[in-house]
Structures are given as C-alpha cells and as structure tokens.
C-alpha positions as CSV (number, residue, x, y, z in Angstrom):
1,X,-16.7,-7.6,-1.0
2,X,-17.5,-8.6,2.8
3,X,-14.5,-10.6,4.1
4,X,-13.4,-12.4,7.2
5,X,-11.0,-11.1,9.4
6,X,-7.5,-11.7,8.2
7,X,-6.0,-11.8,11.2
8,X,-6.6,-13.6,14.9
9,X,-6.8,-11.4,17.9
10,X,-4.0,-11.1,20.1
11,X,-4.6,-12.5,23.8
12,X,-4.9,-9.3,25.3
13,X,-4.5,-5.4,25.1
14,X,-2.5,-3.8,28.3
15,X,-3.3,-1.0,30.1
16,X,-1.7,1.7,27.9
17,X,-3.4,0.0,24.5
18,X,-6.7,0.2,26.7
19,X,-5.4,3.9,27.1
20,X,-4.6,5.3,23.4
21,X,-7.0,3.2,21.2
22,X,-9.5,4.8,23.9
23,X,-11.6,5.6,20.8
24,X,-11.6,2.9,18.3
25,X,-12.4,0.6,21.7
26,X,-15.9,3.1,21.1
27,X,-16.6,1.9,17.7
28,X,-18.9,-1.0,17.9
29,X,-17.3,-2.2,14.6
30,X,-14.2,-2.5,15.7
31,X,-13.8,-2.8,19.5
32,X,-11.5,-4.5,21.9
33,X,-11.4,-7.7,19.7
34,X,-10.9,-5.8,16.4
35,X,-8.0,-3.5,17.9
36,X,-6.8,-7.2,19.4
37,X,-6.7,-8.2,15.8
38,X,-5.0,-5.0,14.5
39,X,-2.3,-5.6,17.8
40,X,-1.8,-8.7,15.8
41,X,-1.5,-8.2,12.2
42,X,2.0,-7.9,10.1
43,X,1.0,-5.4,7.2
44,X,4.1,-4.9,4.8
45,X,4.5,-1.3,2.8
46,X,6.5,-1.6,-0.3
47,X,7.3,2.1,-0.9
48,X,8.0,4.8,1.7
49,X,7.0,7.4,-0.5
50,X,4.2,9.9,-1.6
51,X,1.6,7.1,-0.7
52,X,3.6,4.9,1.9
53,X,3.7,7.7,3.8
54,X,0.7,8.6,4.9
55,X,-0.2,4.9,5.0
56,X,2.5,3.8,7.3
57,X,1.6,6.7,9.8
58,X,-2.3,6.0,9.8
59,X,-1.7,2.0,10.3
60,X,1.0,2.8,13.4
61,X,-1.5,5.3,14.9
62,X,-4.0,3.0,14.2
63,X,-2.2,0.2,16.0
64,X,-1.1,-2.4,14.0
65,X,1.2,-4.6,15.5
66,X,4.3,-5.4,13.2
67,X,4.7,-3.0,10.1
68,X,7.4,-3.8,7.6
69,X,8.6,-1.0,5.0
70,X,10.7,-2.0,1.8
71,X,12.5,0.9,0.5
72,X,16.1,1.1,-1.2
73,X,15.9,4.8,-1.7
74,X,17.8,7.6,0.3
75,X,15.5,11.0,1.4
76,X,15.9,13.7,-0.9
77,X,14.8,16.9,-0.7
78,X,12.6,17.0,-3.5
79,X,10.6,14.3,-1.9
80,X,8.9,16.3,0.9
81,X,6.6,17.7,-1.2
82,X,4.6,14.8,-0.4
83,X,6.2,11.9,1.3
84,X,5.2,13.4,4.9
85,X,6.5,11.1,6.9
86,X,10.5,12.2,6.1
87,X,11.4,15.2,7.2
88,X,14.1,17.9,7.0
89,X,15.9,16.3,9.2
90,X,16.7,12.6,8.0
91,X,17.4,13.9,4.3
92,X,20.0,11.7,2.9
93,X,19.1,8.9,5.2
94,X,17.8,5.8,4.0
95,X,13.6,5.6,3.8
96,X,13.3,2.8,5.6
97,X,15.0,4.2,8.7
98,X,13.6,7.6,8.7
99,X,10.5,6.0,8.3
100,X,11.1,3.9,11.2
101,X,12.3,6.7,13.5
102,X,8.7,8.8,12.4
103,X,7.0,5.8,13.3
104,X,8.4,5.0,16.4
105,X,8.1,8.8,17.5
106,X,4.5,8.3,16.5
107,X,3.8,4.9,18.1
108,X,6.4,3.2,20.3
109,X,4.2,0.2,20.8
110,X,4.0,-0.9,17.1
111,X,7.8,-2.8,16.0
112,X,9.3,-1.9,12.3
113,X,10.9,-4.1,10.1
114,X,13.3,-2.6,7.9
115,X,13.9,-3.9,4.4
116,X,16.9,-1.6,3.3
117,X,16.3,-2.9,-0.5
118,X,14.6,-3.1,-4.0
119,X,12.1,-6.1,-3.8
120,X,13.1,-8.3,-6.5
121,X,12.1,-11.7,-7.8
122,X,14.8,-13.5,-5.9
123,X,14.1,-12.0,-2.9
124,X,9.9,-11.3,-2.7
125,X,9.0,-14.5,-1.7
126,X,11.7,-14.0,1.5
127,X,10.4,-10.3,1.9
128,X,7.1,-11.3,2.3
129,X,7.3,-14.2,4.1
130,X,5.0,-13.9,7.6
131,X,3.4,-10.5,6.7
132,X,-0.5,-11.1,6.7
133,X,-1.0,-8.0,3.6
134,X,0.7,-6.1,1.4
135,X,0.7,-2.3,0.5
136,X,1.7,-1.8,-2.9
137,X,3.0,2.1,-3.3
138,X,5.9,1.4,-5.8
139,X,6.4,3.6,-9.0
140,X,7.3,1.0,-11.3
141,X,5.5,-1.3,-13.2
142,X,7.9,-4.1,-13.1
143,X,7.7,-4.0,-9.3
144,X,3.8,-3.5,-9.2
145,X,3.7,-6.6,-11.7
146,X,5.9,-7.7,-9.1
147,X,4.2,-7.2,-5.9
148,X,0.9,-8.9,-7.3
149,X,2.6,-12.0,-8.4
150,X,3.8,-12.5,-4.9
151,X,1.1,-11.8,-3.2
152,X,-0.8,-14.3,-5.3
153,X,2.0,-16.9,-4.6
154,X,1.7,-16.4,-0.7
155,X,-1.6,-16.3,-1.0
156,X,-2.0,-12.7,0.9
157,X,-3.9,-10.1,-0.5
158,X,-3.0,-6.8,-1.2
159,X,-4.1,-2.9,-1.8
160,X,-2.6,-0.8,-4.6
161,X,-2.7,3.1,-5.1
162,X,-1.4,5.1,-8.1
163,X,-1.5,8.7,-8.1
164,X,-0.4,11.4,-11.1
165,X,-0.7,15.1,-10.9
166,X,-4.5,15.5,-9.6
167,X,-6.0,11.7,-10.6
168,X,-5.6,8.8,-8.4
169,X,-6.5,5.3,-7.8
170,X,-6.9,2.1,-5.4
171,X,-8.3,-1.2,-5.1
172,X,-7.7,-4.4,-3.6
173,X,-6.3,-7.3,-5.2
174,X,-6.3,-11.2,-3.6
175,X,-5.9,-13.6,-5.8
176,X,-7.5,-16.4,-3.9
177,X,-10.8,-14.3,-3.8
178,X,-11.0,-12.0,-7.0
179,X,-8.6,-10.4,-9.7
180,X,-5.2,-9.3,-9.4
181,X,-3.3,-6.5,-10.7
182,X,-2.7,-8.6,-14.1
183,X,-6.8,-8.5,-14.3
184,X,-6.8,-4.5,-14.5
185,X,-3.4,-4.3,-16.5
186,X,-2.8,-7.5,-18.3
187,X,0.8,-5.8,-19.9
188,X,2.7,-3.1,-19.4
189,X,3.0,0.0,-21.7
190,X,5.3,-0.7,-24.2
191,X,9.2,1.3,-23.3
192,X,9.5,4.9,-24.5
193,X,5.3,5.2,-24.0
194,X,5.3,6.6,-20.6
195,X,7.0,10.7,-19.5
196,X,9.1,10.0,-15.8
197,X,7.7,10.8,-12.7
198,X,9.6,14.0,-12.6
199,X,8.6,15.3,-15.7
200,X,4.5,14.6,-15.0
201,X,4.3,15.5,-11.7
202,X,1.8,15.4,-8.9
203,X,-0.2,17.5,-6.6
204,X,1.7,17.1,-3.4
205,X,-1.5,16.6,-1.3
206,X,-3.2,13.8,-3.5
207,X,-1.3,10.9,-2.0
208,X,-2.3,12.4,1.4
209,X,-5.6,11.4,0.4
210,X,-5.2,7.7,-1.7
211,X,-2.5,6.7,0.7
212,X,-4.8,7.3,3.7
213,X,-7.7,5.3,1.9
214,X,-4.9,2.6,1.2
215,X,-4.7,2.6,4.9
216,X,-8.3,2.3,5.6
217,X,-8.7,-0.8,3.5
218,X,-5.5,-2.3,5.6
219,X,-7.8,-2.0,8.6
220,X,-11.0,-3.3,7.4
221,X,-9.2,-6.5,6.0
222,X,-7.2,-7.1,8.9
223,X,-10.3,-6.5,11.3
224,X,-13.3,-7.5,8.9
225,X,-15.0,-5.2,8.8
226,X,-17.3,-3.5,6.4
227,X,-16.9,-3.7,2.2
228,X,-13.5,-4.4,1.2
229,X,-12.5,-2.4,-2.5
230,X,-11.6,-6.4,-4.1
231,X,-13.5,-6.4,-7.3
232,X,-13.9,-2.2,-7.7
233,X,-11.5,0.0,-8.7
234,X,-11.9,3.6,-7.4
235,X,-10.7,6.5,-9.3
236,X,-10.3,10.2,-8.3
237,X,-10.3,13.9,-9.4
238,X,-9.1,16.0,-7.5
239,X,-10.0,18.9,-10.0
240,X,-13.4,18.3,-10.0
241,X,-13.9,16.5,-6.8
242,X,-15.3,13.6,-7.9
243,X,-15.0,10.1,-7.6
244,X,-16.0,6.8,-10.1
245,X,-16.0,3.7,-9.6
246,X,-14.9,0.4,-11.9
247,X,-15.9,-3.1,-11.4
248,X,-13.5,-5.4,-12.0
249,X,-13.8,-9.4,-12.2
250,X,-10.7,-12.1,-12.8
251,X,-9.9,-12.2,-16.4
252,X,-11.6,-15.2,-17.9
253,X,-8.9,-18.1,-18.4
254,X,-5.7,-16.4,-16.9
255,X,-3.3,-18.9,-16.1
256,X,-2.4,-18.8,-12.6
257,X,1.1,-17.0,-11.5
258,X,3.8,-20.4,-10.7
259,X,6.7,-18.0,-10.2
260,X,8.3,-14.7,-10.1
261,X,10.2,-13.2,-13.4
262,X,13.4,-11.8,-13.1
263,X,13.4,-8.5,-11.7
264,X,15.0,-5.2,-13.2
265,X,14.8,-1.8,-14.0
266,X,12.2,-0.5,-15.9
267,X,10.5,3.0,-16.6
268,X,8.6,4.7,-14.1
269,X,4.7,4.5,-14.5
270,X,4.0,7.6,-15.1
271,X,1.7,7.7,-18.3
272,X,-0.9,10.5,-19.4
273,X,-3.7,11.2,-16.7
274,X,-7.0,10.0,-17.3
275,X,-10.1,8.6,-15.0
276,X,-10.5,5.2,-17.0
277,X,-8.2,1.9,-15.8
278,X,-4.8,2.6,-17.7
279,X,-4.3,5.9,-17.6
280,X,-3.3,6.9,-13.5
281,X,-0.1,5.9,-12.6
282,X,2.2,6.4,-9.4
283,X,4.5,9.0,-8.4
284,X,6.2,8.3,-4.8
C-alpha cells in the first residue's frame, strides 16, 4: 500500500550529512528532503538479535535520526552466529549497549536510546512513547502480541520479521490503515505445541536477509516512498530460493485493542517450519 511520509523533514542537513548520504541525495526517490525526513524519524527496534541486528545497522547507515533498541538480554556467545552487530568483544555485556557502541562506531551522527529491559504491558505505552515506528524482532509470542497492541494503541505502525531454520517472514502492520498482527495470528499456539528456539534452529545468514528487508520497509514508511508490505505478507525459502506472497485484510469484526494484557513469560515461537501464515516463527 502507497503511503504518506511518516515523518516531517528536518530543517536542514549539514555539511557532513551532505557528505556521507552523498548517494541516497542521487536517488530521485529519496533525495535531500527524504534523507531530511530519515534525519528526523525515531524508529524503535524491539530485539537486538538475529533480525535487530542487521536492521539497526542498515537504518544508522542509512541515517535515521533517533534509533531506540529494547533489549534485556546479555551477549552470549552462542548468539554470533547471527546477531552481527555484537561481537567478540562485548560478550556478556548487555544488547542494548553493545548495540549502541556498534552503532555509534558505525554512525556517530544518529543518537541511541537504550531500553535496558523486557517490554511489558506496564511499561509499552512509556517505551514507545515519541518513536514514529516500531521494529518487531522479539521471539516470543506474548511480546509480539504485545508489540502489535501497542502500536495500535499509539497509533504507529510497525514491521515484523520471523525467521526459523531456512523460512522467513515480514510484513507491515498499522492498525489505523490495515490489519495487525492479531489479523494474521488471531491466538497463540496452545503451551507445550511449539520446540524452543535452541532446539529448531536457524540458518545464521537468513535474518541477514529478513532483518535487512525489515529495514527497507522502515525507510520507505518514514520517507514515502514506493509500496509499503501493509496488507501482504511475504514468506521465504531459502532452500529453494523462492519467495510467495499472502494478502492479508483486517479480520472482519475484530474488536479494537483498549489496553495492554499483563505481560509474562511465555514459550519461545519457534513452531514447525512451513511457507503458509502460522508455521515461521522467530529465532533472535
């Protein structure tokens, strides 16, 4: 779906913005006033994992402005298999600041926003207060239920990913303009259903790949430009190299979300792998 921008420019770019966005300033679609826009935007990344990372480091090279990362977890070795923006040397150090180090090693202009915790329902609505989008890549479905609740209480949209062992997935979700995460997955597997992320696994370059698209819708909704994923659901093989693609409409006579449910622990989504809506969960 074709959108307007979500963000207002900023007044200006200075000289060394001029200088390292030398070649988005090229691209017609984009452009002094669409880099202006990106200077501008607040895009918030719950997850600095398998697909956080590579969407954190594509939005700060591509310039946006404020990015905030919620994370409570520590780097563990077993992690750089995938999560590429922690590194040998900030293992055991919170995600959220190794992240922020990366980051600022990779951009100094963009500012960080650390928020050293789990995103619950007592705290979302704080969390996400001021942030123009949301980047959903969590590995729970409480939290992804989560996520898409307050998004559709602020009234922000926001882009998923889900990836498990060679099968991936992303979309948009805004509430105010199409369906949510509760349109794709009204309810959650029922407890015991689903294997844990450790035991299923995951191909350590696949969130490479959805996080990166994760990143690309960031950009066209902050700047407006081009077909936004709301309402389609793309899927991936990576065996096969193929992608499909699902439409996806609001759920005829869903009740609107009026608040947050409690928030706790609940299993990881990791069920069997499979190219239809359901079946392609997240491992971080």
């Amino acid at each position: 779906m074709d959108l307007s921008p979500l963000v207002e420019p900023a007044a200006e770019l200075t000289d060394a913005e001029l200088r390292r966005y030398a070649r988005h300033l090229t691209v017609p679609e984009i452009g002094e006033e669409g880099q202006r826009r990106l200077k501008n935007a607040r895009v918030l990344c719950v997850g600095a994992g398998g697909l956080g990372s590579p969407a954190l480091l594509y939005l700060a090279a591509a310039g946006v402005g404020t990015l905030g990362v919620v994370d409570d977890d520590d780097v563990d070795a077993s992690n750089l298999q995938r999560q590429v923006i922690h590194g040998e040397g900030t293992l055991g150090a919170p995600k959220t600041a190794s992240a922020a180090a990366r980051i600022a090693d990779l951009n100094p202009l963009v500012r960080v926003v650390e928020h050293r915790e789990r995103l619950t329902a007592e705290s979302a609505e704080e969390v996400l207060a001021g942030y123009d989008l949301v980047l959903d890549g969590t590995d729970n479905f409480e939290t992804r239920y989560l996520v898409s609740d307050a998004c559709e209480l602020a009234g922000v949209p926001h882009v998923w990913g889900s990836i498990l062992r060679f099968d991936g997935q992303y979309s948009v979700f805004w509430g105010a303009h199409g369906p949510t995460y509760r349109d794709l997955y009204p309810v959650p597997p029922a407890p015991g259903t689903v294997p844990s992320c450790a035991e299923a696994g995951v191909l350590g370059v696949l969130p490479g790949l959805l996080g990166t698209a994760m990143a690309v819708e960031a950009v066209k909704l902050v700047t407006g430009i081009g077909t936004t994923m709301l309402g389609r659901v793309a899927t991936y093989d990576a065996l096969s190299a193929r992608w499909w693609e699902i439409p996806l409409v609001p759920t005829p006579g869903r009740a609107p979300v009026t608040t947050l449910a409690s928030a706790g622990d609940s299993a990881p989504a990791c069920p069997a792998p499979g190219p239809q809506p359901g079946g392609v969960p997240t491992v971080t």
